[in-house]
C-alpha positions in Angstrom: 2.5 -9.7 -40.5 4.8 -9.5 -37.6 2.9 -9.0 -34.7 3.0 -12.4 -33.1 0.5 -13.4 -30.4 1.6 -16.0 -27.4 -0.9 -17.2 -25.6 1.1 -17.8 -22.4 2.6 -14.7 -22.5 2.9 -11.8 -24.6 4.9 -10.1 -25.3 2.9 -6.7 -25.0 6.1 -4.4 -26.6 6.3 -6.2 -29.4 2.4 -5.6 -30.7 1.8 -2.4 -32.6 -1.0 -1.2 -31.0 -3.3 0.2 -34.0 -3.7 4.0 -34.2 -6.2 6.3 -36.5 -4.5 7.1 -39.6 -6.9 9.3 -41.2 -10.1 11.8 -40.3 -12.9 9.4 -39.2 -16.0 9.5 -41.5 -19.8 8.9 -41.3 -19.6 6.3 -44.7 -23.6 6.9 -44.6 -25.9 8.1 -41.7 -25.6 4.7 -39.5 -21.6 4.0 -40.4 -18.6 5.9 -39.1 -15.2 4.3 -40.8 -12.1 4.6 -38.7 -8.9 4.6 -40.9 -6.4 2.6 -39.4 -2.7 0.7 -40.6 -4.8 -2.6 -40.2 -8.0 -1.3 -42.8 -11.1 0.4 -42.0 -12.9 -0.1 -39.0 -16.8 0.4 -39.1 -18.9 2.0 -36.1 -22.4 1.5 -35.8 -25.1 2.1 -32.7 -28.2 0.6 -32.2 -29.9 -0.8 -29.0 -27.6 -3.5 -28.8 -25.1 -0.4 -28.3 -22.2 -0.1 -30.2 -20.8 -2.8 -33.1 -17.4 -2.8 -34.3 -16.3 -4.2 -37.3 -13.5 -5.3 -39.5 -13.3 -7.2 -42.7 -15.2 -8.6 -45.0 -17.4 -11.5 -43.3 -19.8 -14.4 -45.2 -21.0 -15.1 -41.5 -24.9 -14.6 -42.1 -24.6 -17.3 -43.8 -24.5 -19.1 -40.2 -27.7 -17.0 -38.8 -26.0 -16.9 -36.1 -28.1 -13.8 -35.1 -31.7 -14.0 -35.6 -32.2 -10.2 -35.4 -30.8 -7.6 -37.7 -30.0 -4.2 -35.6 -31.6 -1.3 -36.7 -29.1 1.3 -36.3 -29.5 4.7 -34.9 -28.3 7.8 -37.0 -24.9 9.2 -36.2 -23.8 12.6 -35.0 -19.9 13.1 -35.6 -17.7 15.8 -34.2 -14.1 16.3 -33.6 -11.1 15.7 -35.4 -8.6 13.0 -36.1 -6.8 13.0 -33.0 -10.4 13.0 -30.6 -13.8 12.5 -31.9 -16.7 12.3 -30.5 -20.1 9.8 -32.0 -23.3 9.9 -30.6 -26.4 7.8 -31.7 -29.7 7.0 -29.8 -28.5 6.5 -25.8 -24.8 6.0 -26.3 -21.8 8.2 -27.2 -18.8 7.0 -28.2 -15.3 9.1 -27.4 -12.5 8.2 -29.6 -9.0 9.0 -29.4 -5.9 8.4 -31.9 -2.9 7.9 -31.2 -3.2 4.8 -30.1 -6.7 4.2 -31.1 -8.8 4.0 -27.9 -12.2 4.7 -27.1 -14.6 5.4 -24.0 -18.4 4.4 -24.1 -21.1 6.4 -22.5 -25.0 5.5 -21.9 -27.3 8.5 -21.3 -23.7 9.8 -19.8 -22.8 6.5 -18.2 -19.2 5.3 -18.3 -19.8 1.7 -20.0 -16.8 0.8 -21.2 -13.3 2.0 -22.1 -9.9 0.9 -23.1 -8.0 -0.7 -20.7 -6.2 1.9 -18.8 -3.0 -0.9 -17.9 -0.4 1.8 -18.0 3.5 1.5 -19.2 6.6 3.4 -17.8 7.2 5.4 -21.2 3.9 4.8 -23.7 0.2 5.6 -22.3 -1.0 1.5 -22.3 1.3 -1.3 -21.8 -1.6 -3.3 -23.6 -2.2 -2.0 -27.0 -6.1 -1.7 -26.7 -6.6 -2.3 -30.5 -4.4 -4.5 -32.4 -4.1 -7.0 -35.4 -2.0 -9.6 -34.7 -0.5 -13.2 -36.5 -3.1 -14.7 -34.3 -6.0 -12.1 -35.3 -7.6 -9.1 -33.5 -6.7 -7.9 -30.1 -8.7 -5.5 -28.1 -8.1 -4.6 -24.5 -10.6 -3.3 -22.0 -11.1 -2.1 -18.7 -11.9 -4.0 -15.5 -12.7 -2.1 -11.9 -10.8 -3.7 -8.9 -13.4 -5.5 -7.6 -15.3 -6.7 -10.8 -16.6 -10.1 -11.4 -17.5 -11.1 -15.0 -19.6 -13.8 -16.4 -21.4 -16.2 -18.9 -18.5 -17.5 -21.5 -20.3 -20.5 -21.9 -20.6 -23.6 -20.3 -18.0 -23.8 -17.8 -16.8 -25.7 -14.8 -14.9 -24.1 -12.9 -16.2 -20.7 -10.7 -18.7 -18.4 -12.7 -16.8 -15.7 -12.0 -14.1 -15.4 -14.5 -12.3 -13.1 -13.1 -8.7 -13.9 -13.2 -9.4 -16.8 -15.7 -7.6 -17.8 -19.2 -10.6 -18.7 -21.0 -11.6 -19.9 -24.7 -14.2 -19.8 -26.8 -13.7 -23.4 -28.5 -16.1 -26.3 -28.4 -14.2 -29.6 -27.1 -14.7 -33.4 -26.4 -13.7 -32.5 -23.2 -13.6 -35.9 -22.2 -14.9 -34.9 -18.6 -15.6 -31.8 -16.6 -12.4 -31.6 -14.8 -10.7 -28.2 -17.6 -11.1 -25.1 -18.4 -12.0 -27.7 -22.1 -15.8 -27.6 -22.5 -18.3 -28.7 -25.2 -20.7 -25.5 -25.3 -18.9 -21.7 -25.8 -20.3 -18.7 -26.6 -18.0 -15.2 -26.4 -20.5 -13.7 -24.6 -19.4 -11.7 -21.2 -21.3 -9.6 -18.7 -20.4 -7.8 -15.7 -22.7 -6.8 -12.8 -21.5 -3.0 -13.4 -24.0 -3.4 -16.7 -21.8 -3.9 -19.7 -22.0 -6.8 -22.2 -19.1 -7.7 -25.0 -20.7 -10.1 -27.5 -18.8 -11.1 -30.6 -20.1 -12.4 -33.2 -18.0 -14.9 -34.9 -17.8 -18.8 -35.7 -14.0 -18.7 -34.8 -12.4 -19.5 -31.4 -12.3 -16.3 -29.3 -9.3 -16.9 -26.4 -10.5 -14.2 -23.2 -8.0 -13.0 -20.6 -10.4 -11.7 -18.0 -8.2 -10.3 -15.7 -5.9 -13.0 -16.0 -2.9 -12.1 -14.0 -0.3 -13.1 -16.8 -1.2 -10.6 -19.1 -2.8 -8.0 -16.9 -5.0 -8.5 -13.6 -6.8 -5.7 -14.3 -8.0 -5.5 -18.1 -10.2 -8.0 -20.1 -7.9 -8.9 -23.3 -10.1 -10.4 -25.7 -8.4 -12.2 -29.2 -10.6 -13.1 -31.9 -8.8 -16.0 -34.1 -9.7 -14.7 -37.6 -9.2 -11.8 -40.1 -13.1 -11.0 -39.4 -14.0 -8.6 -36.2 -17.3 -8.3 -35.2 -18.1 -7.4 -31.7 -21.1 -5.6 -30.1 -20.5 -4.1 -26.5 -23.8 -2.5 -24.8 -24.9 -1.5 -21.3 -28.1 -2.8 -19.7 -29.4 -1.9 -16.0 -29.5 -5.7 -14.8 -28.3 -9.3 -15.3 -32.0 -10.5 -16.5 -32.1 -7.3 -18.9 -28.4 -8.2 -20.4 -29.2 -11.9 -21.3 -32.7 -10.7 -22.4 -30.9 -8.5 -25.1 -28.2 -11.2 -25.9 -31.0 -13.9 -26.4 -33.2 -10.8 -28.6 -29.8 -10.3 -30.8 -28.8 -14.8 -30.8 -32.8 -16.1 -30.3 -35.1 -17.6 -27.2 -35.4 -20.9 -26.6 -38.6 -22.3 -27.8 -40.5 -24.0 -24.5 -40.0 -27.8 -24.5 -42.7 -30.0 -24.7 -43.9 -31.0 -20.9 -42.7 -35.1 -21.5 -39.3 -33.5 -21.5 -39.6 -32.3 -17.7 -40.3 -35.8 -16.9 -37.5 -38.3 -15.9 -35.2 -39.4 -18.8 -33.8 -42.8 -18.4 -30.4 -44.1 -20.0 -27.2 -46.2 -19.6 -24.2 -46.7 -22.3 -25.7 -49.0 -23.2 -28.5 -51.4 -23.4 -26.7 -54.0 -25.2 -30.2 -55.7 -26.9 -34.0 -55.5 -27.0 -34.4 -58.1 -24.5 -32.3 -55.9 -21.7 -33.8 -52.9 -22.5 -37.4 -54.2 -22.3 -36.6 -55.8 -19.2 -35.9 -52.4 -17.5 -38.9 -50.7 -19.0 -40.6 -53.5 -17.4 -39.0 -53.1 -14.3 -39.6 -49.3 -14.1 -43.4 -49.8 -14.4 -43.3 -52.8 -12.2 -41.7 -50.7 -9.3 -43.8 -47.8 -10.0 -40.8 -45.4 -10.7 -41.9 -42.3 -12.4 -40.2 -42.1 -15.5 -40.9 -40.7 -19.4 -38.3 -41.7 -21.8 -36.1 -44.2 -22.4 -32.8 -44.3 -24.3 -31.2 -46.1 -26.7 -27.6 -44.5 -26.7 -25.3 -45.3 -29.4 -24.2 -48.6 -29.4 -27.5 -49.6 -28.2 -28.9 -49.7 -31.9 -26.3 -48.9 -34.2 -23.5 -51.0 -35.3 -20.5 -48.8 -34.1 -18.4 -50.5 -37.0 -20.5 -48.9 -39.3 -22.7 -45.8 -38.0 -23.9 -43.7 -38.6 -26.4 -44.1 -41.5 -29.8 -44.5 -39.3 -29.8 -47.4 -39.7 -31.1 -50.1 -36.7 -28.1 -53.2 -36.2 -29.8 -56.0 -38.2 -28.5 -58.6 -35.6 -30.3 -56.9 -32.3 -33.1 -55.2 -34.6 -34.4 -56.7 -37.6 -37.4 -55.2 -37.1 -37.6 -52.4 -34.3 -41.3 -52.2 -34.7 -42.1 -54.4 -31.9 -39.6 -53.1 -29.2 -41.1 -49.6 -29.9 -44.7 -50.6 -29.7 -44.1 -52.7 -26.5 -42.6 -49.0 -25.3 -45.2 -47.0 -26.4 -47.3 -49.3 -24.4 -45.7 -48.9 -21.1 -46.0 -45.3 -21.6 -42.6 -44.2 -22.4 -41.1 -41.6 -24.9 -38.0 -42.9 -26.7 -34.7 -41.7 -26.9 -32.0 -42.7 -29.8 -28.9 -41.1 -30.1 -26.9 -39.8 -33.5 -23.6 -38.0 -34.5 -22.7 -36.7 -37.6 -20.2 -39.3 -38.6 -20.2 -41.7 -41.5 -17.9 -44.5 -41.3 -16.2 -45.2 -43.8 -17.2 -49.3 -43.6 -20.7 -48.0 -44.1 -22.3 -47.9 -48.5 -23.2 -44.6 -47.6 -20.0 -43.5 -46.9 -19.0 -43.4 -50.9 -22.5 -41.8 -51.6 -22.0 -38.9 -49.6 -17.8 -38.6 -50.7 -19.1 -38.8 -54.2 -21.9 -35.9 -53.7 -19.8 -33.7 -51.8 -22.0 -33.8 -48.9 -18.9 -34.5 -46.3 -16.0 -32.5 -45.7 -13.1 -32.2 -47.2 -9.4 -32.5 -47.2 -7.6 -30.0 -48.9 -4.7 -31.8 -49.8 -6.5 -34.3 -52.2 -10.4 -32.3 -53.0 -11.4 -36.1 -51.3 -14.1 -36.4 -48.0 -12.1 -35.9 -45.0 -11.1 -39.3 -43.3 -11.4 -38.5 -39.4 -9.0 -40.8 -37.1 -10.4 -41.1 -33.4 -8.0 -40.2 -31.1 -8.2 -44.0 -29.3 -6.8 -43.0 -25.6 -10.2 -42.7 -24.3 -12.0 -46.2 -25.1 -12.0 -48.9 -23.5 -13.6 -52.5 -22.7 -17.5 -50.7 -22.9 -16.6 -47.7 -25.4 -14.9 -49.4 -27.6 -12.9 -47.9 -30.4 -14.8 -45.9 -33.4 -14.2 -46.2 -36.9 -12.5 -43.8 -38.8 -15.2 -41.4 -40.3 -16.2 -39.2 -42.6 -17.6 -35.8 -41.8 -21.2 -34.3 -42.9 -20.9 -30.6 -44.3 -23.8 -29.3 -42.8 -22.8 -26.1 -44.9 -23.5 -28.2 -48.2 -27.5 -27.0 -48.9 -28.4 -31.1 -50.2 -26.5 -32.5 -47.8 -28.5 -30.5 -45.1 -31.2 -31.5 -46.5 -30.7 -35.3 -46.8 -29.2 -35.5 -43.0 -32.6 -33.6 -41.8 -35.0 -36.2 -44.3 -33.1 -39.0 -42.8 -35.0 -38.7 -39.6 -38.1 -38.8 -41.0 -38.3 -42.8 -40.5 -37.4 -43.0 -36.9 -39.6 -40.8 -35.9 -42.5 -42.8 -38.0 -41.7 -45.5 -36.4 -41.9 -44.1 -32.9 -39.1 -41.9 -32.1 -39.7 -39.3 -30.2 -36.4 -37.7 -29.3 -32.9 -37.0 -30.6 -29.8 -37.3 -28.4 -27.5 -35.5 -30.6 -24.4 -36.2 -29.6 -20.4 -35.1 -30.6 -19.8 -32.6 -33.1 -17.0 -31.0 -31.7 -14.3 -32.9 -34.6 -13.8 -30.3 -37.2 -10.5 -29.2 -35.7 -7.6 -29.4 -38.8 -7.4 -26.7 -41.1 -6.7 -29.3 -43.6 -10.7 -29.8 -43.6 -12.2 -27.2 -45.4 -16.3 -27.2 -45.8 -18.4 -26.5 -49.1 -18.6 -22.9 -47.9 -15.5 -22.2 -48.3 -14.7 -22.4 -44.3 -11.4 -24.5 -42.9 -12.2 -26.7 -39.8 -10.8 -24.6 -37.4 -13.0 -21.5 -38.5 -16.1 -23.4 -39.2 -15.6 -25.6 -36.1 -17.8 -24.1 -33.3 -20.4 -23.5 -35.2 -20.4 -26.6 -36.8 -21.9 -27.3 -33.9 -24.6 -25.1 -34.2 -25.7 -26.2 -37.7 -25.8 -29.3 -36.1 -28.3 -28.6 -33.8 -30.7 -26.8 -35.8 -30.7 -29.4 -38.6 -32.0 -31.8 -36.2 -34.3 -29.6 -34.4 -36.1 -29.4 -37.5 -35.9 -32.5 -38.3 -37.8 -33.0 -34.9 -40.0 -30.0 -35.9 -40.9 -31.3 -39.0 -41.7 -35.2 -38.5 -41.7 -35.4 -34.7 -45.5 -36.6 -33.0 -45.0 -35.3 -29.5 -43.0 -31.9 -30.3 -39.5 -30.8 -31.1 -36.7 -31.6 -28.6 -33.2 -33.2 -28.5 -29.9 -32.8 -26.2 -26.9 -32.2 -27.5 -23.9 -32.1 -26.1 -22.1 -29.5 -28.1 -23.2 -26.5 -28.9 -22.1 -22.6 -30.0 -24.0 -19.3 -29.6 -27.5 -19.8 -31.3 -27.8 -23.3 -30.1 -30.2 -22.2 -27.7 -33.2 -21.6 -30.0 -32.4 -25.7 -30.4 -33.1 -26.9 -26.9 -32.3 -28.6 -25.4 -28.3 -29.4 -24.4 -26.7 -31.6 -21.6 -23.7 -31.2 -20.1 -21.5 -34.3 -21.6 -19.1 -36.5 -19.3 -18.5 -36.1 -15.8 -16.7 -38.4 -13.4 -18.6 -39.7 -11.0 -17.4 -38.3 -8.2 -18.3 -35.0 -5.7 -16.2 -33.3 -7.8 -18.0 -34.2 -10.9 -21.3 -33.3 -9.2 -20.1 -29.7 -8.2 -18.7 -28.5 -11.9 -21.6 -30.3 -13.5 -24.0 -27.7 -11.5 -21.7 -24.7 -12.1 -20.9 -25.8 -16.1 -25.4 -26.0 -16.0 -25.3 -22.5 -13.9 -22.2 -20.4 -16.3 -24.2 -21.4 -19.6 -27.7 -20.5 -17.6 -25.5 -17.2 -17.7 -24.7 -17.3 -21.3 -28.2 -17.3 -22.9 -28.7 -21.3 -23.1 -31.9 -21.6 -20.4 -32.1 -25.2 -20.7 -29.9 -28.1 -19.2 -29.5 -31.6 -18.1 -26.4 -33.6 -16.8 -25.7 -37.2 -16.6 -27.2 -38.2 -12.9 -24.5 -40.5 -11.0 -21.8 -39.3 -13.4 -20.4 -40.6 -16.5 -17.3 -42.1 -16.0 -15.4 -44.1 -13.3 -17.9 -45.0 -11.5 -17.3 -46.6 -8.3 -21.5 -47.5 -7.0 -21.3 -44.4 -4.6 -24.8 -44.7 -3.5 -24.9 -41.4 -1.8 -23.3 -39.7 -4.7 -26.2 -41.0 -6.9 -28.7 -39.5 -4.4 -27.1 -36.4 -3.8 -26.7 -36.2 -7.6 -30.5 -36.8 -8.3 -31.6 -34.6 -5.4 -30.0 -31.9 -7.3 -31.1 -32.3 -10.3 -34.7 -32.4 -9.2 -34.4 -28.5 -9.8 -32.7 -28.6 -13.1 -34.5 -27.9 -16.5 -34.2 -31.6 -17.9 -33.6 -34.5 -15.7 -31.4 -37.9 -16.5 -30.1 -40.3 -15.5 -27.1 -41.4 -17.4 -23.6 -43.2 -17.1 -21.7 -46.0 -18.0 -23.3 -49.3 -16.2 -26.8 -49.0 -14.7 -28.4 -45.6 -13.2 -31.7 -47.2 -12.0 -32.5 -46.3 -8.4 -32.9 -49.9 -6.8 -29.0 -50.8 -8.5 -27.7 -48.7 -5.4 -29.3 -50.3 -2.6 -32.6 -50.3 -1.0 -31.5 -47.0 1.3 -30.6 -45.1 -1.6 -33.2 -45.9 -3.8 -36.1 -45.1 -1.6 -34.2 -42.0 -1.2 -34.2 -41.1 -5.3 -37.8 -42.8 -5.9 -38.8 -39.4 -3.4 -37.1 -37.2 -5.5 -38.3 -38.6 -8.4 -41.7 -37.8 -7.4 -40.9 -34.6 -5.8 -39.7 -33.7 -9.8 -43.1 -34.8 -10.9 -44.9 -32.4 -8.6 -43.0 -29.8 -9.4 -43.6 -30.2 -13.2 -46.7 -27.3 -13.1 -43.7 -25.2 -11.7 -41.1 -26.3 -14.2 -43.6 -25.6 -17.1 -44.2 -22.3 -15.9 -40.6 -21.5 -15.5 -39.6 -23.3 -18.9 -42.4 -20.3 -20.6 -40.8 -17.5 -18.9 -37.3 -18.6 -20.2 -38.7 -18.9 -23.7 -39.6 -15.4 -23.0 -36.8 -13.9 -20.8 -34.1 -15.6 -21.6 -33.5 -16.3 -17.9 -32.7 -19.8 -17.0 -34.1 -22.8 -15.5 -31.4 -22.7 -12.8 -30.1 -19.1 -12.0 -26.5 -18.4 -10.4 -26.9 -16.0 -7.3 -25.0 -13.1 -9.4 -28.0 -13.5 -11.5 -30.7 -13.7 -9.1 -29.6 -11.4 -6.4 -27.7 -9.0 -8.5 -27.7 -6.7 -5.7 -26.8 -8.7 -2.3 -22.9 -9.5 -3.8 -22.1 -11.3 -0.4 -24.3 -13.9 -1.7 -22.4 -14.2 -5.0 -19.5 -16.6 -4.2 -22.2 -19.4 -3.2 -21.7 -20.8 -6.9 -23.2 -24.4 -6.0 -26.2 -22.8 -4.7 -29.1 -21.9 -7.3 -32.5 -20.7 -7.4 -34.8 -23.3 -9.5 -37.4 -20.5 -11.2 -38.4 -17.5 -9.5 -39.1 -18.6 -6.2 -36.9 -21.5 -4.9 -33.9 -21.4 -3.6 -31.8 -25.2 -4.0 -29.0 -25.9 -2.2 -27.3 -28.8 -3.6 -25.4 -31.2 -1.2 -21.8 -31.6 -3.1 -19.6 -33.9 -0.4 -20.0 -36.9 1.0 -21.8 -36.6 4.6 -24.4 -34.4 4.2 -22.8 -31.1 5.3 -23.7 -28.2 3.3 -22.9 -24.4 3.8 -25.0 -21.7 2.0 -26.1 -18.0 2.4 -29.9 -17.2 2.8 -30.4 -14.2 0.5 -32.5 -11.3 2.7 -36.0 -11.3 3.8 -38.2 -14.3 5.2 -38.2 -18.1 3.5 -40.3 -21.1 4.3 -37.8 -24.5 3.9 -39.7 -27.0 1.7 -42.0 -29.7 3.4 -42.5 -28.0 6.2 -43.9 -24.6 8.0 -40.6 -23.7 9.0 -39.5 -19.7 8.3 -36.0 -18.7 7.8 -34.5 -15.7 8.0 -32.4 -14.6 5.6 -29.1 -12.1 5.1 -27.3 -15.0 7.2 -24.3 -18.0 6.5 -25.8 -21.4 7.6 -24.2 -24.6 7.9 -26.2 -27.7 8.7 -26.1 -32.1 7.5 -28.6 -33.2 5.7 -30.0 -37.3 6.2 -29.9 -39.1 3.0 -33.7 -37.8 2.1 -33.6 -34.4 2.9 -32.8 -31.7 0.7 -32.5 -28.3 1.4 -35.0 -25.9 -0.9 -36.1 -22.9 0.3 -39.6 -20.9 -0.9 -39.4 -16.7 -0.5 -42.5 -15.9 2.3 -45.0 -15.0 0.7 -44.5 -16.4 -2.7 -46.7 -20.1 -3.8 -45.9 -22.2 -6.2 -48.1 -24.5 -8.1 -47.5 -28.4 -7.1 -49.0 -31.4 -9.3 -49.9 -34.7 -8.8 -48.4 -37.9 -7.8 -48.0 -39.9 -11.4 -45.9 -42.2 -13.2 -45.3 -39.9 -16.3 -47.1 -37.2 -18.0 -49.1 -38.8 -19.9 -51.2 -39.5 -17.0 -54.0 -36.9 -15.3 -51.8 -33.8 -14.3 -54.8 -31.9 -13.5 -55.2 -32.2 -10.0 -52.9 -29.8 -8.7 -52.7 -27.3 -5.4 -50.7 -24.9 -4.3 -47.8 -25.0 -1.6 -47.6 -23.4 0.6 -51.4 -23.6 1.3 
């Protein structure tokens, strides 16, 4: 084919746009088939509005969708040139030459073609195309309209005006557009939705000036099209359809809510006991503890679960001692077999890891080695397990069954983001690239019930990657960040754009990751913030306990530590309605106050639930700036009201945090404890 696609930019003249080439038909009385020079498109309408699609796809394989649309019956009129479908609440206009379309609701503009004009043809973007690259469709933006979701993203949750793609990365930090959970998922505040349903990357040009500031210009990288675009009245009711088309989050157990614990790494039992100790010594509340990756394993040979013989002989007692300080416990995985490792030749010789195509062998992954260092040191090269193969699904998900036996309680499932070379193809059939993102979801869910199915204390794990559907597999966290401000501001806004994407449940690594430099009120400000977040940790390279950053800042975390336990009651409560809604933890002020837009571009600012309103201290020195959202608020910890509809600028101490309840509104409050284990049952409300 000659229509070549460039990504930096396109040449628009050169794509032949596609046109009708035939009198559409109703195939049946839920199809219409559009003739066209690139094949037969198919029409359909059901409550998730209209679904367009295009070749011949194997994708339910993936269950990517957990619900199967029951679709309306069609009315057609018209001709070739215009015709006009209606079906349940929608119509659909089509016209033919090029092929574009408008999209009513109960008479409702929704959606049409992009209307980007050219001096001699009627759209300078063709607004259906196939090209080298795969499908291109354009679509229509207002002047002043903001778009979101996309996925876990860390730069401003409006999109507007960005380049974005839908491809799962080891983004190796927070700093890109590169992040390690996508979904092509889109909504605007005007009430339309485009969802495409696809494991391949999806590359979004939402009014991105280089190819046109005012049309979204969506490319799907495949041969297979398969996009649904629908209207709903409201934010909340557009991710509540998404998550009833992709699946709810099931609610976490409540020992998730409580404080997780981690470093990379405890380097041996003896450390890691000695800071369990120390926790419960210094009365810090706190539920699980983690063993990260080189913490058990021997990185020359992981991963087989399998504990390092020279730190571990027999786990046993480490766990029991655990247990008995009243912790849950953490161990982290990836699906990666080195090649050092017995099992290694077992899987190759099964077919249970990928392969290359070149020589019908497993796949023999090479770590890009720029990243590690003196603690991360390198990795081995790897094979990778083909979560497509039925047995080797199987085998990866029995594996677990003796860590959690022995005590386990929780899964940190970490990478999957390395199918990325065509020369990989999987045992359905899929090359790397294709079956990459959701790779990631298989991932997920094999673990999730492996927790499901052997766990004591309930299902849960964080991953790091993840691809639309990962949400019914909670829970994820939000992978590297520097430690720095900046690393604190696009790890709330990556936790708010994939709150806005259908995944309700989050975590980031308290302190940051990477570089870490002991900025003590950084840590705080970091902790304070995350207070509010679905799933709380605290995570990094070298030590993230409190008292490691000085006595100031330590008293400073130990009282929002127990401000999280409080709150759990709350957080529980809010957790169930996201289970049920859809709607996130933490909730982006396009998503909360869809209709006060001047609040909108405050996209560090969050409400934690229903009723409070967080505003997260992001630089150094305390200042913070934030819009009050109308109506009355009382400021948390005292009997302060606040009115709202008003800017505000004001420097926080150290200890103070600035959380905001709605007048009127109470939320339940728990007890002072040390995890949740203990007697949660003496709770009261606040404000009294």
């Amino acid at each position: 084919m000659g229509n070549a696609f460039s990504l930096i930019e396109p040449n628009w003249n050169d794509i032949v746009a596609a046109d009708i080439t035939a009198q559409p038909f109703l195939a049946n009385d839920t199809t219409l088939v559009v003739p066209t020079q690139y094949g037969e498109l198919k029409l359909s309408i059901s409550a998730f509005g209209m679904r367009l699609q295009a070749g011949e796809s194997q994708d339910d394989q993936f269950k990517m969708l957990c619900t199967v649309p029951q679709n309306e019956r069609l009315t057609l009129k018209g001709d070739k040139s215009h015709s006009t479908l209606t079906g349940g609440d929608y119509r659909l206009e089509l016209y033919a030459s090029p092929l574009h379309f408008k999209l009513y609701k109960n008479d409702t503009l929704v959606q049409q073609s992009a209307t980007d004009g050219h001096f001699v043809r009627q759209h300078r973007l063709p607004p259906f195309a196939k090209t080298d690259s795969g499908w291109l469709i354009s679509l229509e933006l207002n002047y002043d309209e903001a778009v979101y979701g996309l996925g876990e993203k860390w730069g401003k949750l409006d999109k507007r005006g960005q380049l974005v793609r839908s491809y799962n990365h080891d983004a190796l930090g927070v700093n890109a557009e590169k992040s390690y959970k996508n979904t092509p998922y889109a909504w605007s505040p005007e009430g339309w939705n485009l969802f495409v349903h696809t494991p391949a990357p999806v590359t979004h040009g939402v009014g991105y000036a280089l190819w046109s500031q005012r049309a979204y210009v969506c490319l799907v990288e495949d041969a297979v099209l398969d996009m649904f675009i629908y209207h709903q009245d409201s934010p909340a009711q557009s991710i509540n359809t998404y998550s009833q088309l992709t699946g709810f989050a099931p609610t976490p157990p409540t020992w998730s809510l409580g404080v997780i614990l981690s470093k990379a790494y405890y380097k041996d039992a003896e450390e890691l006991l000695s800071v369990a100790r120390e926790v419960r010594e210094k009365n810090m509340p706190c539920d699980v503890i983690t063993l990260d990756g080189r913490a058990w394993q021997d990185t020359d040979t992981r991963f087989a679960f399998e504990w390092d013989p020279t730190r571990y002989a027999d786990p046993q007692p480490v766990i029991d001692e655990l247990k008995s300080l009243g912790f849950k416990i953490c161990v982290w995985e990836y699906p990666m077999i080195s090649v050092k490792n017995p099992l290694y030749k077992k899987a190759a010789e099964k077919g249970w890891l990928i392969k290359d195509k070149r020589t019908g062998e497993a796949y023999r992954y090479e770590w890009d080695l720029s990243p590690f260092g003196e603690v991360l040191t390198p990795l081995p090269d790897s094979g990778i397990l083909d979560f497509t193969h039925p047995e080797a699904y199987e085998f990866w998900k029995t594996s677990h069954k003796p860590l959690f036996e022995l005590g386990v309680d929780m899964i940190k499932a970490d990478f999957g983001e390395q199918l990325e070379d065509d020369n990989m193809v999987s045992y359905s059939g899929d090359s790397g690239n294709r079956l990459h993102n959701v790779y990631s979801m298989l991932y997920n869910r094999c673990v999730y019930e492996a927790a499901e199915k052997y766990c004591k204390t309930g299902p849960f794990l964080f991953s790091r990657s993840a691809w639309t559907g990962s949400q019914r597999y909670p829970s994820q966290w939000g992978g590297d960040p520097q430690a720095d401000w900046h690393g604190l501001a696009a790890s709330i806004r990556g936790s708010l754009s994939w709150g806005m994407s259908g995944g309700p449940f989050f975590a980031t690594d308290i302190g940051g990751f990477y570089k870490d430099t002991r900025d003590a009120e950084l840590y705080v400000r970091w902790a304070q913030a995350s207070v509010f977040s679905a799933h709380m940790r605290l995570h990094g390279i070298g030590p993230r306990e409190p008292w490691s950053y000085g006595d100031e800042a330590s008293q400073a975390v130990f009282d929002a530590l127990k401000l999280r336990y409080r709150l759990i009651p709350y957080l529980k409560q809010t957790a169930e309605k996201a289970s049920k809604t859809g709607l996130p933890v933490q909730r982006a002020m396009a998503l909360a106050f869809p209709e006060q837009p001047v609040c909108h571009s405050f996209e560090e600012q969050f409400m934690c639930g229903d009723d409070l309103l967080v505003v997260p201290c992001v630089v150094p020195g305390g200042k913070i700036k934030y819009y009050l959202p109308e109506g009355e608020w009382v400021r948390l910890g005292t009997d302060e009201t606040v009115g709202g509809g008003q800017y505000k600028e004001e420097s926080l101490a150290l200890d103070e945090v600035a959380v905001f309840i709605r007048k009127g509104k109470q939320i339940v409050m728990g007890p002072d404890v040390q995890h949740t284990d203990m007697d949660m049952t003496n709770t009261h409300f606040w404000p009294a």
